[in-house]
N, CA and C of each residue as an Amber inpcrd file, in Angstrom:
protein
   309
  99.7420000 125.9230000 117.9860000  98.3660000 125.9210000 118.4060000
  98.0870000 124.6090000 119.1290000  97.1690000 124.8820000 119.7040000
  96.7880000 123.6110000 121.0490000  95.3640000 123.7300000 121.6190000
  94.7610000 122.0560000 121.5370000  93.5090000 122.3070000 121.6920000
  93.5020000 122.5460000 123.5310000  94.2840000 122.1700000 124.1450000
  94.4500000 122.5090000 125.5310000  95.4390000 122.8860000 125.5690000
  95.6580000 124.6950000 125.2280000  97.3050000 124.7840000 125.8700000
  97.5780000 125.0430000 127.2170000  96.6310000 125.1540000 128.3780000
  97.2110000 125.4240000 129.7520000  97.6240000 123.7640000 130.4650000
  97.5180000 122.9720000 129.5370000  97.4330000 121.4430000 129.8490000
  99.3480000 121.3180000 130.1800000  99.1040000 120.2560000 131.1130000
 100.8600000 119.8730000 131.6340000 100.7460000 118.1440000 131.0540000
 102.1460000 118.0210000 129.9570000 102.1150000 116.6880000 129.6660000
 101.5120000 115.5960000 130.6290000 100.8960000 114.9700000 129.9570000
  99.9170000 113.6630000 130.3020000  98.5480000 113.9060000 131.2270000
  98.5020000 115.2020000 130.9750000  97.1520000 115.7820000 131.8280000
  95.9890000 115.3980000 130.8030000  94.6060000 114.7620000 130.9800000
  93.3070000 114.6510000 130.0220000  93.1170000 115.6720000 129.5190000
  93.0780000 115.6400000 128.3280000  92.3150000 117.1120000 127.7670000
  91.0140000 117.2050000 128.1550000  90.0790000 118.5950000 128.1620000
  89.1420000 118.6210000 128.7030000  88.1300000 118.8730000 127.5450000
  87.3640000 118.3510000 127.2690000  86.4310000 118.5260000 126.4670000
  85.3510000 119.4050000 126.4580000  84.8510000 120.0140000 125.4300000
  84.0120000 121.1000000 125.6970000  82.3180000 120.3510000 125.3410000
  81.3900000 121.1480000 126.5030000  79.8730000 120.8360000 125.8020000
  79.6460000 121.5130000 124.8150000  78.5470000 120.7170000 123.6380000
  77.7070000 121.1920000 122.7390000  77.3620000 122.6270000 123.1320000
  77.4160000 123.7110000 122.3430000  77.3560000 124.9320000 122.5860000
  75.0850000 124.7770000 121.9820000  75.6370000 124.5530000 120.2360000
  74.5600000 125.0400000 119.7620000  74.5330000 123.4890000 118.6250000
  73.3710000 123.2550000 118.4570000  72.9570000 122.5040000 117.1510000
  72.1590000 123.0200000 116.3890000  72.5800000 122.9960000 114.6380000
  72.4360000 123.6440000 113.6470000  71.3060000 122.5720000 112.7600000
  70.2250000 122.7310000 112.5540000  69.6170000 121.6370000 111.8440000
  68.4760000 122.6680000 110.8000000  69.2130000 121.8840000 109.5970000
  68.2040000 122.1570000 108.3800000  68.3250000 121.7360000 107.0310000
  69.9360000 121.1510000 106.7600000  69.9870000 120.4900000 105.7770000
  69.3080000 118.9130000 105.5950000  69.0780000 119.0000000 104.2230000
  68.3290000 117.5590000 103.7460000  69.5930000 116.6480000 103.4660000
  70.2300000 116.6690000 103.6900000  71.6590000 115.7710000 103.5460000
  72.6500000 115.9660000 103.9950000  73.8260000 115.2840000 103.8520000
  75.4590000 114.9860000 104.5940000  75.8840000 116.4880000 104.9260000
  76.0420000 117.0130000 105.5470000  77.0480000 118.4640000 105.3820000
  78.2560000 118.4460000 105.4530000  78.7070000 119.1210000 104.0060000
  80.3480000 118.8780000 103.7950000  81.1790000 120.0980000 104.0570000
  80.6090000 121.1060000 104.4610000  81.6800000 122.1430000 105.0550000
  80.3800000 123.6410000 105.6260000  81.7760000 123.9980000 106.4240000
  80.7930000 124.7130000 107.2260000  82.1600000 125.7530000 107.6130000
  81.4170000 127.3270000 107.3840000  83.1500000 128.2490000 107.5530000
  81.9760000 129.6880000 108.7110000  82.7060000 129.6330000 109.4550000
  82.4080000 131.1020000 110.0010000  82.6370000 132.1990000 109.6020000
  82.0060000 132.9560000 109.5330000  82.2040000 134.5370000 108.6650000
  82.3910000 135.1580000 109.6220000  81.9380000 135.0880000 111.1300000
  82.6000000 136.4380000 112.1740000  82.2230000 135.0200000 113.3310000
  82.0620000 135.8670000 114.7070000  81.6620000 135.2290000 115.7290000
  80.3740000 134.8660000 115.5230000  79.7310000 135.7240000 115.1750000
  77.3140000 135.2330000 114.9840000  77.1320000 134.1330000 113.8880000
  77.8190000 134.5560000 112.7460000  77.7000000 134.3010000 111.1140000
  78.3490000 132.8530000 110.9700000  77.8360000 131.9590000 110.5230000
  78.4190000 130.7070000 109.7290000  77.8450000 130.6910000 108.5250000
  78.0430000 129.8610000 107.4720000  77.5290000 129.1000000 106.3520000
  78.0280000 127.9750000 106.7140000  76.8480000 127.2250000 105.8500000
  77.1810000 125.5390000 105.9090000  76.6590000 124.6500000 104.2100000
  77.4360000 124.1770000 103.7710000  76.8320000 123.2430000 102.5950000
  77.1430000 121.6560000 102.9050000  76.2650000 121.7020000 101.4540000
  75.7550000 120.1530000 102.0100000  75.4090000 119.3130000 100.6330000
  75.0490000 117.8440000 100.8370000  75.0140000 117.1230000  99.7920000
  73.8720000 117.6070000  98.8130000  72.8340000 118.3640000  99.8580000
  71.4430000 118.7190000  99.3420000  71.3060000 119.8340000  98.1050000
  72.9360000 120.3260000  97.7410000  72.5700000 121.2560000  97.0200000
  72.7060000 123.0150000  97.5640000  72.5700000 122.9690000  98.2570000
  72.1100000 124.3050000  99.2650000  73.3320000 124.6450000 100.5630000
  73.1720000 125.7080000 100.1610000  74.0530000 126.6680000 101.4680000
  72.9710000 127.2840000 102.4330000  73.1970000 126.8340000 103.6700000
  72.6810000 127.9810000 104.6640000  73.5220000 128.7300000 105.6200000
  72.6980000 129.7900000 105.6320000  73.6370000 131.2240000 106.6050000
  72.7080000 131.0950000 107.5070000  73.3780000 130.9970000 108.7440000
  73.1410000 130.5790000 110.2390000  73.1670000 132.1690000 110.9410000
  72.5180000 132.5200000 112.2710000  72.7330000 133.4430000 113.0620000
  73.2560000 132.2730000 114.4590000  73.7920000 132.8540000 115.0740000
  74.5220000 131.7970000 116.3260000  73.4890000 132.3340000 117.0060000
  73.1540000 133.3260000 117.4000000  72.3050000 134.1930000 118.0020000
  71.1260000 133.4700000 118.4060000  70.6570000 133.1760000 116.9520000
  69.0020000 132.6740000 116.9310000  69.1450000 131.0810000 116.3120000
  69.8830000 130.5040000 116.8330000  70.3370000 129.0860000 115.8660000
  69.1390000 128.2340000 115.4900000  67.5820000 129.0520000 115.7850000
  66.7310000 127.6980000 115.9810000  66.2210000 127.0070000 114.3030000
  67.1450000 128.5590000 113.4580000  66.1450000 128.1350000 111.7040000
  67.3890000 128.8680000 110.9920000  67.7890000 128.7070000 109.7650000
  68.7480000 129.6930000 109.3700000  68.1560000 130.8000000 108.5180000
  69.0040000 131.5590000 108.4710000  68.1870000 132.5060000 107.9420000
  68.0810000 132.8460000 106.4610000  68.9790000 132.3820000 105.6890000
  68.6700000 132.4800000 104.1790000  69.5130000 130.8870000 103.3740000
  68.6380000 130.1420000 102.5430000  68.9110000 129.2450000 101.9580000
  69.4790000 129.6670000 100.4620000  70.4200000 129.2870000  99.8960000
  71.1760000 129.5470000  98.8820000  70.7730000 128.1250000  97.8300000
  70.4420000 128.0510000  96.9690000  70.0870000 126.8750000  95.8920000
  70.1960000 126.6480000  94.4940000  71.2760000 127.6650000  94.4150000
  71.2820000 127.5440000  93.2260000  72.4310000 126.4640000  92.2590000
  72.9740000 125.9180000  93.4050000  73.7110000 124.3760000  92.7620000
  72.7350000 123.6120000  92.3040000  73.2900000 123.1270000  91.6810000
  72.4950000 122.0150000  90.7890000  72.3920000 120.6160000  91.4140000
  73.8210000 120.2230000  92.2700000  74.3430000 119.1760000  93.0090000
  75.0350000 119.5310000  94.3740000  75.7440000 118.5140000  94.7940000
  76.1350000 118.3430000  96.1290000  76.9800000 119.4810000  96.4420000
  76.7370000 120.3100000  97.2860000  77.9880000 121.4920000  97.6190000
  79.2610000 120.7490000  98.3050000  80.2650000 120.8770000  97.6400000
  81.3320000 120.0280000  98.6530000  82.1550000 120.9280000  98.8830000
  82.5490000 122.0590000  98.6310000  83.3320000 122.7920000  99.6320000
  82.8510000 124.4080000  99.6940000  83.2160000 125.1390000 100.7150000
  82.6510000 126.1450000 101.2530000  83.9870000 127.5640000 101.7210000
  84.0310000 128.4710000 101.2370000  85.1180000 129.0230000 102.1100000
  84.8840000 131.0180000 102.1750000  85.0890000 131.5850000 102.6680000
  85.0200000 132.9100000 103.0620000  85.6900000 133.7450000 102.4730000
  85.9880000 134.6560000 101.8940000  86.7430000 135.8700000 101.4350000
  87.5810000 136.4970000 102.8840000  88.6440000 136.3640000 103.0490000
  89.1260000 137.0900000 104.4790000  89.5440000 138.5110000 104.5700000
  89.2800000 139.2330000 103.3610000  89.1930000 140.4690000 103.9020000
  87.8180000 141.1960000 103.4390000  86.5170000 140.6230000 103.0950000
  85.1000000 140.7020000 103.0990000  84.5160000 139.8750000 103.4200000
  84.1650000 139.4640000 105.0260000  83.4020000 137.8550000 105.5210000
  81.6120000 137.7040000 104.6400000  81.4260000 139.0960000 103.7880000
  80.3460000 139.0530000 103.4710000  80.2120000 138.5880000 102.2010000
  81.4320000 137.9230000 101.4180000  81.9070000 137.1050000  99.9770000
  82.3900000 136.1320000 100.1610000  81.4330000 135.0980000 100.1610000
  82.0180000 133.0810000  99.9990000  82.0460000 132.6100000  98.7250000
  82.7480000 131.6620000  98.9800000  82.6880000 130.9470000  97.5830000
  82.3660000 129.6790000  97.6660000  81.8020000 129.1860000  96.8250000
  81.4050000 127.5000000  97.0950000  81.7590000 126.5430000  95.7380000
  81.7750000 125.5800000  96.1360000  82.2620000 124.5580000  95.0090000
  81.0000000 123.2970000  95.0520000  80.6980000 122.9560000  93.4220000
  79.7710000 122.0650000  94.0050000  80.3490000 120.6710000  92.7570000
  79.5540000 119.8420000  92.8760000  79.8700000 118.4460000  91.6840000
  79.2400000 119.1090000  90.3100000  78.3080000 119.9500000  90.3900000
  77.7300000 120.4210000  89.4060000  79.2810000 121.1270000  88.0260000
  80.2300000 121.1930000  88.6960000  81.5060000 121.6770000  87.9600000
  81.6150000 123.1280000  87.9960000  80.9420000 123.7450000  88.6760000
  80.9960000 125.2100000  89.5400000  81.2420000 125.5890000  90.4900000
  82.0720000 126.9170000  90.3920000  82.1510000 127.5790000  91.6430000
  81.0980000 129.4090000  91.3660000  80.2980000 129.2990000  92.8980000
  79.7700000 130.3390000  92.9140000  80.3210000 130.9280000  94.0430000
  80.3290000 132.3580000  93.4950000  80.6200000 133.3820000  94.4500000
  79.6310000 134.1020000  94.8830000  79.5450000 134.5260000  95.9380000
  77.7740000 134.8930000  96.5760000  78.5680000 136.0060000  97.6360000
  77.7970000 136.9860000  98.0120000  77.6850000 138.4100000  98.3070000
  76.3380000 137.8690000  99.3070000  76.4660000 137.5750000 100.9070000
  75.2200000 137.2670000 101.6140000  74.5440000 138.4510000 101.7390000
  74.8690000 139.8010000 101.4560000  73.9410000 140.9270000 101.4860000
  72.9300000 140.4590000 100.1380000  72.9540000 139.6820000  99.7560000
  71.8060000 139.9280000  98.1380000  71.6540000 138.0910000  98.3690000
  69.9880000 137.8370000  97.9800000  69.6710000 136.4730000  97.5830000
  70.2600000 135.7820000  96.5940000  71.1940000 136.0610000  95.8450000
  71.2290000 135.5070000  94.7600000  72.8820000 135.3550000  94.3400000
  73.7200000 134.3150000  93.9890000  75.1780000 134.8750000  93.3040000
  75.2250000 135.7640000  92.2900000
């Protein structure tokens, strides 16, 4: 894998513009996983997961809160993008189903 593979040794890589900016956490964000092309989640020091539309990036669309503490890691189910799992300092992992508010 290659972040420029049509590149010929010692050619600049080309950098890409800012597509979209994601803003709504109250603190650090420590991971962030895509569920398809539209769909992300993102956690954060604040406690909270949000599920993003790429679509409509201007607000996310459902806040997750039921950590107690800092979410520090985040990851997807790969053969159901609609089952994440999260890890927080609180000494839990929740598993969450984004069709339903709640783990």
């Amino acid at each position: 894998m290659s972040i420029n593979p049509d590149s010929k040794k010692g050619e600049k890589i080309r950098f890409m513009k800012q597509q979209v900016e994601l803003s709504g956490h109250g603190g650090a964000v420590n991971g962030i996983c895509f569920l398809d092309p539209q769909f992300l989640v993102s956690s954060s020091d604040d406690s909270t997961i949000l599920l993003w539309d790429l679509e409509r990036p201007d607000r996310y669309i459902v806040k997750y809160n039921d950590h107690q503490v800092q979410v520090s890691s985040i990851d997807a189910f790969n053969l159901d993008s609609n089952i994440i799992a999260s890890g927080s300092s609180d000494t839990t992992v929740r598993i969450w189903d984004i069709r339903m508010k709640s783990p």
